[in-house]
Phi, psi and omega in degrees: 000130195258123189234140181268142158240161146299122186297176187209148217302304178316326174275013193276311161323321174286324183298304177313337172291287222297326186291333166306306196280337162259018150253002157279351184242002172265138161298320178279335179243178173231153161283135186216097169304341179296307214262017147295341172262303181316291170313326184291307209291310142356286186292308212290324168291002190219056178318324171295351163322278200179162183227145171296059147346143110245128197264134196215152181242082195084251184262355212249144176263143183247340173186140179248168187203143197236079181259108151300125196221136184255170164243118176228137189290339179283322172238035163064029184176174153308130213226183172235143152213124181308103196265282172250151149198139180191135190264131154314138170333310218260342183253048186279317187284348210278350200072005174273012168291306180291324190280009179251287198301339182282311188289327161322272262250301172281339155299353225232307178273337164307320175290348199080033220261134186273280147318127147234146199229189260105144156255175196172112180318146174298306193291357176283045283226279195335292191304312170274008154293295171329298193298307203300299168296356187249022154105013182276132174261136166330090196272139162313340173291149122288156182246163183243155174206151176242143171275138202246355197264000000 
């Protein structure tokens, strides 16, 4: 039986695996375990940040999800943004993608989160059908990013 928890300072060697393989098929990032561990260990200590989900089957996590929370002056309140999410490779048919994004989705209206927002490579067709089914719309916006580094 597969259970969503709040991730924990112990899973981040697994997060950093799942992170590795979805910044390998993005275009836009690199897998960087350091500062990919930095960042984990960040959120999951600082929950008001945003909180980690992760699904797990005994000891081993089969897929994480990343929200993140803002203030947005366009919906009056607090919002979300869906940072990471990514399922092992070898679990894609199983359903446990809507069943991480269900548990998103309920952390998200617990928090009072008006919104969840996502990026998604344009060339990513599944994921975004995926998103799309689970009621997320295509925005008119784009995004943009300036690098600080």
């Amino acid at each position: 039986m597969n259970s969503i928890y709040p991730a924990t300072l112990n899973d981040i060697p697994q997060l950093c695996s799942l992170l590795a393989i979805l910044f390998t098929q993005e275009n836009d990032f690199q897998p960087n375990a350091e500062k990919q561990s930095v960042a984990l260990h960040e959120i999951i200590e600082h929950p008001e940040s945003g909180r980690i989900l992760v699904m797990r089957e005994g000891d081993l996590i089969l897929g994480m999800v990343n929200l993140l929370f803002t203030i947005s002056t366009a919906c009056g309140g607090k919002v979300a943004i869906l940072e990471d999410m990514i399922v092992h490779p070898s679990r894609h048919s199983d359903g446990l993608g809507s069943q991480l994004l269900q548990a998103a989705k309920g952390v998200a209206q617990g928090e009072g989160c008006k919104r969840i927002t996502l990026l998604t490579d344009r060339a990513n067709d599944s994921a975004i059908r995926f998103y799309q089914r689970q009621g997320f719309e295509i925005s008119g916006m784009i995004p943009m990013r300036l690098a600080l580094e």
